[in-house]
N, C-alpha and C positions, 0 to 999 in steps of 0.2 A: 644287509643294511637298508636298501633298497625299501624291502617287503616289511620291515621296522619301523620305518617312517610312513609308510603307510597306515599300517594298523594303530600308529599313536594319531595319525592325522583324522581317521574313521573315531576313536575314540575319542578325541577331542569335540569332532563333529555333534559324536551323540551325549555326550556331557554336557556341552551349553543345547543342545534339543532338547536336550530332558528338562533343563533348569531354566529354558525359554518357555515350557510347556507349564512351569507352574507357578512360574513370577514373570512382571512386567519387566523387558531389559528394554530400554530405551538409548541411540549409539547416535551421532556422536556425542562427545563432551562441548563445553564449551571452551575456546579459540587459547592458547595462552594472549598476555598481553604482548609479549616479544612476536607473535607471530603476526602483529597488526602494525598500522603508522600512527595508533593510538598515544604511544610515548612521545611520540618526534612531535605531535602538534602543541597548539596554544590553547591550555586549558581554557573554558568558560569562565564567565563572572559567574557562576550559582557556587554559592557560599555555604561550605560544610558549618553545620550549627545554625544556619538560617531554617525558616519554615515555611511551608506554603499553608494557609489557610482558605481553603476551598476556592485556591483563586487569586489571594492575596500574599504576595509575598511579605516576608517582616523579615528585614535581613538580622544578620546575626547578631551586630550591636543592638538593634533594638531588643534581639531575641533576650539578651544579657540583660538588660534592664527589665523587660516584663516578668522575666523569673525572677527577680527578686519582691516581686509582691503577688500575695492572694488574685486578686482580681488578674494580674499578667498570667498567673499558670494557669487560672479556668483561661482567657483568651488563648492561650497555647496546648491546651489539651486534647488529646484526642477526641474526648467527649464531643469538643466544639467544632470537632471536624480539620484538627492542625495535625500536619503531617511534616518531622524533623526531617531537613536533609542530613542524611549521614551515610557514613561509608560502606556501612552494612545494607540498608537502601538500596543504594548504585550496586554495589554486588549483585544485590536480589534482580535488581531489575536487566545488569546484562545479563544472568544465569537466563531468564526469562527470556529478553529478548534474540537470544541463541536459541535456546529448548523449550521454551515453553509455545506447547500448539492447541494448551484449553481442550483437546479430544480430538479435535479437529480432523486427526489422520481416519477416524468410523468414517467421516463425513464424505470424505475424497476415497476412499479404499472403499468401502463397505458397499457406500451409496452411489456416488460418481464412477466409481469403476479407472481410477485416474493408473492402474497398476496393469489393466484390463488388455489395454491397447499394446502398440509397439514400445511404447515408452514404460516395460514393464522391467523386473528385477536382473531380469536375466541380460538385457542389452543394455539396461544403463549400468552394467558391473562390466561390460565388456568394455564400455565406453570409455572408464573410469580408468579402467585397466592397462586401455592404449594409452594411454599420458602418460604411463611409468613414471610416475610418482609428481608430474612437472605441474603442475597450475594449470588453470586454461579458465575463459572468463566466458565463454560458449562450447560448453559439453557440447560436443556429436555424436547424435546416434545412429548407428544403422537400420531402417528401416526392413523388417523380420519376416514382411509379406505386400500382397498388394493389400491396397485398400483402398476404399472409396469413403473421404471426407465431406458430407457435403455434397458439392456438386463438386470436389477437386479427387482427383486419381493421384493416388501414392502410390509407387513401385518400388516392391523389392528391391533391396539394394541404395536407397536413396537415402542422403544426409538430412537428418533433421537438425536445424539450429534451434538447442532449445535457449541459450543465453544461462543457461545452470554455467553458477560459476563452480572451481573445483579448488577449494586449496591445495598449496602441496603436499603431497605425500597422505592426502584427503581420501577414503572412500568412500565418501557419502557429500554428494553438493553441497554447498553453504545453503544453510537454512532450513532444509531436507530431512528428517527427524526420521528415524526408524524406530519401530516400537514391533515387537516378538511376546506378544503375549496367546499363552495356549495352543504355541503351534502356527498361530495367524500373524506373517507378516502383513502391517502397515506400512502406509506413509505418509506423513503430517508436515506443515509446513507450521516455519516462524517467521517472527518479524525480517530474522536477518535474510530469508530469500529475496526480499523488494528490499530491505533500507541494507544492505551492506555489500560489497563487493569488491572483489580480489583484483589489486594494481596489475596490469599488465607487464609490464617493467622487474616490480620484484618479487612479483607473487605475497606482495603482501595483504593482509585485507584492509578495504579501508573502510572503515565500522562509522555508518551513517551516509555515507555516499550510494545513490540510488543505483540498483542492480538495470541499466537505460539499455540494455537487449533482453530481458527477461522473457520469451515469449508466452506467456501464459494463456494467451487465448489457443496458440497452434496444442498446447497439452492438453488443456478441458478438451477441444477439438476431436483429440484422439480416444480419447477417455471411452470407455462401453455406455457411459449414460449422461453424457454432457447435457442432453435434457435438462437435468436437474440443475444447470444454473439458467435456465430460459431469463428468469427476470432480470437476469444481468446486460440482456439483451432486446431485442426489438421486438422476439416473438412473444404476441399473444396466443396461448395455448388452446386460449375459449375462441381462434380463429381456426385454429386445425382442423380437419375433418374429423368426426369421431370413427377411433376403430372396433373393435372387438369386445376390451375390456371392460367387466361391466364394476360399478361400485356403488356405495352408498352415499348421496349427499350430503350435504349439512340439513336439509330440507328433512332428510330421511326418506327420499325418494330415488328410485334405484338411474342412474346415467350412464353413460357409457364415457373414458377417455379419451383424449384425445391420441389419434395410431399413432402408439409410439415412432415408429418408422421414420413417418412424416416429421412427427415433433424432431427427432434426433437432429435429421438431415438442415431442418431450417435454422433450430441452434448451431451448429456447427459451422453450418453456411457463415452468421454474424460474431462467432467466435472467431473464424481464420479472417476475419478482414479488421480484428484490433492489432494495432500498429505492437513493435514485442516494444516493451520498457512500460504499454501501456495496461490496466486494468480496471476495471470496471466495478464501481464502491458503492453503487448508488443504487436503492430499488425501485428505482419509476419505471422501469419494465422500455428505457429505450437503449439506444445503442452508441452512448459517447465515454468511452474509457476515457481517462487521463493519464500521467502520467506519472508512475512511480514516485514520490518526493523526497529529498534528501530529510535525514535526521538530524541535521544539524538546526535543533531546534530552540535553542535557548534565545529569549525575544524574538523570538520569531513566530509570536502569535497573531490573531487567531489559524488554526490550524485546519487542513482540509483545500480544496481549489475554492472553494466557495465561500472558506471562512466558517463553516457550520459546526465547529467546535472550539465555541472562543470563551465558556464558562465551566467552574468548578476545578478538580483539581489542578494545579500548571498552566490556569489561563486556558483550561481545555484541550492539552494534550494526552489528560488519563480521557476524556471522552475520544477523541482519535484513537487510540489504543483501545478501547474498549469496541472500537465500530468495529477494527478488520478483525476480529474474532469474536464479536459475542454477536457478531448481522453478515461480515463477507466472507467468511470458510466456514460458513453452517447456513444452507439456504432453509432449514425449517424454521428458522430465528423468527421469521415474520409471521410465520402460519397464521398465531390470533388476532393479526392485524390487518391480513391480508386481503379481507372485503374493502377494510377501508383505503387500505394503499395501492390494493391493483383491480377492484372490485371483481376478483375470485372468492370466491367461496372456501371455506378453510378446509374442508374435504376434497375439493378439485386441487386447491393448490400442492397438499401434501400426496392428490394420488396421484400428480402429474411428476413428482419427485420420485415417488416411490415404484411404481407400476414398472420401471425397468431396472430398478436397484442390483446391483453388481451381489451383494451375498445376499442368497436366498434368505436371508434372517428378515433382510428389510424389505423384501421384494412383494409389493403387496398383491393378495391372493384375488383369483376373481370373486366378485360381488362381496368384498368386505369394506366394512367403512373407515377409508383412513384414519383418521384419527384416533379409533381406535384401535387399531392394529397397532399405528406407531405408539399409542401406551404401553400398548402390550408389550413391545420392543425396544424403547425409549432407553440406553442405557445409561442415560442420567436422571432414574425417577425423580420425580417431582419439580424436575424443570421441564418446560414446553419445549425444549430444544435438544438436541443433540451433544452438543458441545457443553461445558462447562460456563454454565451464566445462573447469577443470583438475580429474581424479579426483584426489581425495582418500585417504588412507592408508587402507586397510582397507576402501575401494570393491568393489562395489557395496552395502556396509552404509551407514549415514549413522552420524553422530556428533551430540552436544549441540552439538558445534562448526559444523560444515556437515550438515543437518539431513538433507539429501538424496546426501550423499559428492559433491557436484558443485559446486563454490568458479567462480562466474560470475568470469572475468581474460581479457583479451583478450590475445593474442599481443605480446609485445613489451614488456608489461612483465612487473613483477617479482612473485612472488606478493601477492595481495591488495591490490596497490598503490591500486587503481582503488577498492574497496574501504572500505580503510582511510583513502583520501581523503576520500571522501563523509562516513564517520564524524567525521573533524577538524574538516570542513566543517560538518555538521550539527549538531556541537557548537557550535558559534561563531552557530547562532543563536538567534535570542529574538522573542518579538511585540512589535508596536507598541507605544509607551510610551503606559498610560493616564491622561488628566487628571484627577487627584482631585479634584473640584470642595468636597465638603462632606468635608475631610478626620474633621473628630467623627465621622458617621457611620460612614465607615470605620474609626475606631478603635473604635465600640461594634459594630459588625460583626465584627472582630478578637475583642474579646472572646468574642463569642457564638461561634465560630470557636472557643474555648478550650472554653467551656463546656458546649458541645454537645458534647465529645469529639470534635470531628471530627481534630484534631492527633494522637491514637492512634493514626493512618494517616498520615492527610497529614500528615507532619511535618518539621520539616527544611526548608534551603532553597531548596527546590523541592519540597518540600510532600508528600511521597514518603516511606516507610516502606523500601521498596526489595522489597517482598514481594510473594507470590501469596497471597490469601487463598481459601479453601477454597470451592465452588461453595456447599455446603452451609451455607456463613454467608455466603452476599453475596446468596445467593438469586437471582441474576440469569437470565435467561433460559439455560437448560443445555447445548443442544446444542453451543454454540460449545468450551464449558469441555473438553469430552470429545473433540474434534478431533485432538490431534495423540497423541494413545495411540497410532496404528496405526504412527506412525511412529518413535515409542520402540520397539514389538517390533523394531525391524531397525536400532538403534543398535548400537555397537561403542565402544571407549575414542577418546576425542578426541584426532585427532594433527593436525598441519601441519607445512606445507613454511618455512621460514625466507622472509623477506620480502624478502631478496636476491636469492633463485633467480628466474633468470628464466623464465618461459615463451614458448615450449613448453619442457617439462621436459625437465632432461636426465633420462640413464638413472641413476638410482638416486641421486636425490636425495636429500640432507639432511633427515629428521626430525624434527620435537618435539614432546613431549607438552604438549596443553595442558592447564592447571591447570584444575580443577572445584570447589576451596577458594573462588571469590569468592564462591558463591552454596551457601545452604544446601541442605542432602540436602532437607529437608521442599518447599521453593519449586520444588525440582525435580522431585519425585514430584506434587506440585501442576500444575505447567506442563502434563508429561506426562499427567497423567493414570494416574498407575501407583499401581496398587491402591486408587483412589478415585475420583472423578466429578469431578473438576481442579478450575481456579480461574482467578481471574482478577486479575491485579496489580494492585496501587493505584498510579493513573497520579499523574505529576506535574499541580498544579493551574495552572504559567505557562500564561496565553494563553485561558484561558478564553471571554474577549471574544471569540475568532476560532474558537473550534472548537465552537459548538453546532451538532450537537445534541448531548447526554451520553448517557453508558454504552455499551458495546462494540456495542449495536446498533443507535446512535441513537436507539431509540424514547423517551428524554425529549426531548421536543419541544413546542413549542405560538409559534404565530403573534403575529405585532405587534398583533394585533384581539380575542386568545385574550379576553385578561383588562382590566380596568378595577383597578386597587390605589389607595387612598387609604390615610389612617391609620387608617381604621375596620376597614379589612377588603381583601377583593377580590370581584368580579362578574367570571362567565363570562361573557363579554357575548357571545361566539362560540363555543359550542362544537366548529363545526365546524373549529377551527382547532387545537383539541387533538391533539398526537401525531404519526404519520409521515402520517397520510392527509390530514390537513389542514395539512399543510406541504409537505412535500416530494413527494407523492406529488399535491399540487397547485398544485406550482411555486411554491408560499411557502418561503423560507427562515425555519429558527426562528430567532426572537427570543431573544439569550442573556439577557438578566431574565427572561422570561416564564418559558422552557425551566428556568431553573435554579431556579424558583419551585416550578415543576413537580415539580424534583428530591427539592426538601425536605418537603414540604407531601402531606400522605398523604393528603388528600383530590382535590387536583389530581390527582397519581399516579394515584390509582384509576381516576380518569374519562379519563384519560387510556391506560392499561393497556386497560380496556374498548374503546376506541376502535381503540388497535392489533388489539388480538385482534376485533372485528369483521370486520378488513380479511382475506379467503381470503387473497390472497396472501404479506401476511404473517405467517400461518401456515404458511404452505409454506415459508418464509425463515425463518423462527424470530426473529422479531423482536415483540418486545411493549414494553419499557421496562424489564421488572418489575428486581426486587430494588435493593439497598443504600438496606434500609428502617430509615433514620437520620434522623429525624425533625426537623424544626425548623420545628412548627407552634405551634398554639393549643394540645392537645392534649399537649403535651410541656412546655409551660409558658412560651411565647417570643408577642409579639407579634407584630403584623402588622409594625408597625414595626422591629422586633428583625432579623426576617425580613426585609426590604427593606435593613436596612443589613449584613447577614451579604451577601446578594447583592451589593450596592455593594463589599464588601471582597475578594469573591473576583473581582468581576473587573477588580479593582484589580491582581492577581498578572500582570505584566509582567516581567522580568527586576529589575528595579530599584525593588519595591513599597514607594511610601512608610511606610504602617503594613504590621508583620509582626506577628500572634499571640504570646505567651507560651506557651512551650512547659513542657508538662509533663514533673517528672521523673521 
């Protein structure tokens, strides 16, 4: 019986080998909805039958009335660029936001080498393996050999926290996409790796809450060719020494690369020192990741830390969408833009990617010219990129609209379909409903919520002003604020293709301008960064409970052990647990009372600030905590208690908050 189950388990083996060798299997599925806390919340206000037009919502009543006349259905048509919400929609777009990775997996497999390192098939099946079958919201892996990161020494035998969360009875991370095509296993990421993550409690997922230990800098880290995200980081590559490899420029004159070696080691160095929850979206070529964001996005625009996707579809959530796949899981995105944006040269840039590339297919040979090698191997002809992206109007310039003129659609559908799914999708969710246990409190919480002036921002309901407030009054940590200027020099007027056109496009497509009236001139000179030192949006406050840590960098932070609070006051009773060093960067998740105590309380803040800035590395990440110095301590005139139940109230903000503030008028 024994040698029976053998030979059917060998057979089994080489019947999906066979049928992986000659079709694309891509595993896993997406989530049911009983396996999430998707049911248990409060729906959104986005309106089945309403529509967004490039930006503009028309809710469903009026939608009812425009269709009843000629001139309403041209306003409503695709032609004009209106997109129905409907149910089939939000299908398409969670199917997406689970599975779809635009190619993504060539990118990180092929080119990055993300499979290469210790963090390859074999140990994260092992890893997967020890949980027998339970949840876990940081996968550990065991380290396969020594190695040297960087300037950092890995041994054998050592635990890696990658923050992969694992559902139950899961064998592949959330968000984690496997694809077997031709023999070649991949691995591709989705949305749901950063925007969803498994409750600890009941192993449920909670779909839109930010995955806040995700380590992705310690993965690229490991990766055989993390090189290839240098612009995600600090290094300039035209600083390296040159080594060996010779190639062709854009010039047409023959250079040398910069030694791999070197490049590796100095990537890696500013990869292990991003905070884990945190990542890096920006391509100015320095070193300030932010912070994963929740998806609980409905009014909750403009979208981004900086506000820099606040037009066209969803108010500028199909632009958000369209950034972290058509520009940050495909570093060739920018290649023809690249003089302008990092003043590289498009042959340096692509052979500074390419030159150590993980499969020999991409690995570019000596003295050939990148660019066109990567034609020659580009397995998405006729786009500039790797990844699955349609050029955009006025390409290779970018627009406020598609930041980088490359709109991430897969073949087969219709423009932005995939897209603008995700957005419906994304709308529609909300975090877990919380128990108001001492409802008074929360309602003297609410007050103080008034009377601290925090509602002069957070206002409205979802707690949102809809603005970029100026770096220079939020005071917050700088570098992130200043990020996407490089990429406003190389904007043009925002156009798109009608959301019927299908791709691959035809020859001379259909047109539209999209509107830039949703969002003010100031919010957008803000965003950008143009003729000021930018800003950073006043985020909506739903979901608080599930997204510590606070502020774009995480660094307010502080541990379950930080503090001791009664009505008298509070005691540091641990201060090693202040900030990112004593959280996250020692495997404690913060504590959202603590953390948000932290936020208010200018004395907590300080020591906490200190703490950050202690830590080298994050300094080199530009992460401290500092600014949005809004007080609501002793100090400002509020108790300890005043303060404990403002805290009780804000993370009371669920979709469906029993007490709401009194808004000022």
């Amino acid at each position: 019986m024994r040698l029976r189950g053998i030979v059917i388990l060998l057979a089994l083996v080489l019947f999906i080998g066979f049928f992986a060798y000659q079709i694309d299997l891509a595993f896993p599925g997406t989530p049911s909805l009983n396996n999430t806390y998707t049911p248990l919340t409060q729906a959104t206000a986005q309106e089945i039958g309403s529509y967004d037009v490039l930006g503009k919502v028309v809710s469903k009543a009026e939608a009812e009335s425009l269709l009843k006349t000629e001139e309403g259905k041209q306003q409503l048509s695709t032609d004009n660029g209106a997109v129905a919400i409907t149910e089939d929609l939000i299908a398409l777009g969670r199917k997406a936001f689970y599975r779809e990775t635009f190619g993504n997996e060539i990118f990180f497999t092929d080119v990055t080498g993300i499979l290469n390192g210790p963090l390859n098939l074999v140990n994260l099946t092992k890893a997967i393996l020890s949980l027998k079958g339970q949840p876990t919201t940081n996968l550990q892996v065991t380290m396969d050999r020594d190695m040297k990161v960087g300037e950092r020494n890995f041994k054998k035998g050592d635990i890696l926290n990658t923050g992969l969360d694992v559902p139950a009875n899961s064998l592949v991370p959330l968000g984690m996409i496997t694809h077997i095509n031709k023999g070649k296993i991949r691995v591709g990421i989705t949305c749901a790796a950063c925007h969803a993550t498994v409750d600890r409690k009941t192993g449920r997922i909670l779909e839109g809450a930010p995955n806040n230990d995700l380590d992705t800098g310690l993965m690229l880290a490991l990766a055989s060719n993390s090189a290839s995200w240098f612009r995600q980081t600090g290094v300039n590559p035209l600083m390296i020494p040159r080594g060996e490899h010779t190639y062709i420029k854009s010039d047409n004159k023959e250079g040398r690369l910069p030694d791999a070696k070197a490049l590796e080691e100095a990537v890696d160095n500013q990869l292990l020192t991003w905070t884990p929850g945190n990542f890096d979206s920006t391509p100015d070529n320095h070193n300030n990741p932010s912070q994963n964001p929740p998806s609980y996005t409905f009014g909750a625009y403009p979208y981004g830390w900086s506000g820099n996707a606040a037009i066209g579809w969803f108010h500028g959530l199909t632009t958000l969408n369209s950034n972290v796949h058509g520009t940050n899981s495909d570093q060739t995105s920018i290649a023809d833009a690249s003089q302008q944006l990092l003043g590289i040269d498009k042959d340096t840039f692509l052979g500074v990617i390419l030159q150590n590339a993980a499969n020999p297919i991409f690995k570019l040979p000596q003295g050939a010219k990148p660019s066109e090698f990567f034609q020659k191997n580009d397995p998405t002809p006729g786009t500039p990129n790797i990844n699955e992206v349609i050029k955009m109007p006025g390409y290779p310039k970018g627009s406020p609209f598609i930041l980088d003129g490359l709109m991430a659609n897969s073949p087969g559908f219709p423009v932005a379909a995939q897209l603008n799914g995700m957005s419906a999708y994304q709308n529609t969710l909300a975090p877990p409903p919380v128990e108001t246990r001492d409802v008074a409190a929360v309602q003297h919480g609410a007050a103080i919520f008034t009377r601290a002036g925090c509602v002069e921002c957070h206002s409205g309901r979802y707690f949102t002003n809809n603005h970029v407030i100026a770096e220079q009054e939020i005071k917050s940590q700088p570098s992130r604020a200043m990020a996407q200027a490089p990429v406003a020099r190389n904007f043009t007027a925002p156009q798109t293709y009608p959301s019927n056109v299908q791709v691959p496009l035809p020859e001379n497509p259909p047109v539209l301008n999209v509107p830039t009236d949703i969002t003010s001139e100031e919010d957008f000179k803000l965003a950008f960064a143009i003729g000021n030192s930018g800003g950073y949006k006043v985020p909506s406050l739903i979901g608080l409970n599930v997204t510590a840590p606070y502020l774009h960098d995480g660094g307010v932070a502080a541990g379950p052990e930080a503090l001791k609070v009664d009505e008298n006051g509070y005691d540091i009773v641990n201060p090693d647990q202040l900030g990112i060093p004593g959280t996250l960067l020692s495997n404690i998740l913060p504590e959202p009372r603590a953390s948000l105590r932290v936020l208010i309380d200018r004395n907590l803040r300080r020591q906490t600030v200190l703490a950050n800035r202690a830590n080298s590395d994050l300094q080199e990440s530009n992460a401290d905590g500092s600014g949005h110095n809004y007080w609501v301590d002793k100090q400002a005139g509020f108790s300890t208690q005043g303060q404990t139940d403002l805290i009780e109230f804000l993370l009371s903000l669920d979709d469906a908050p029993q007490v709401v503030p009194i808004q000022k008028n």
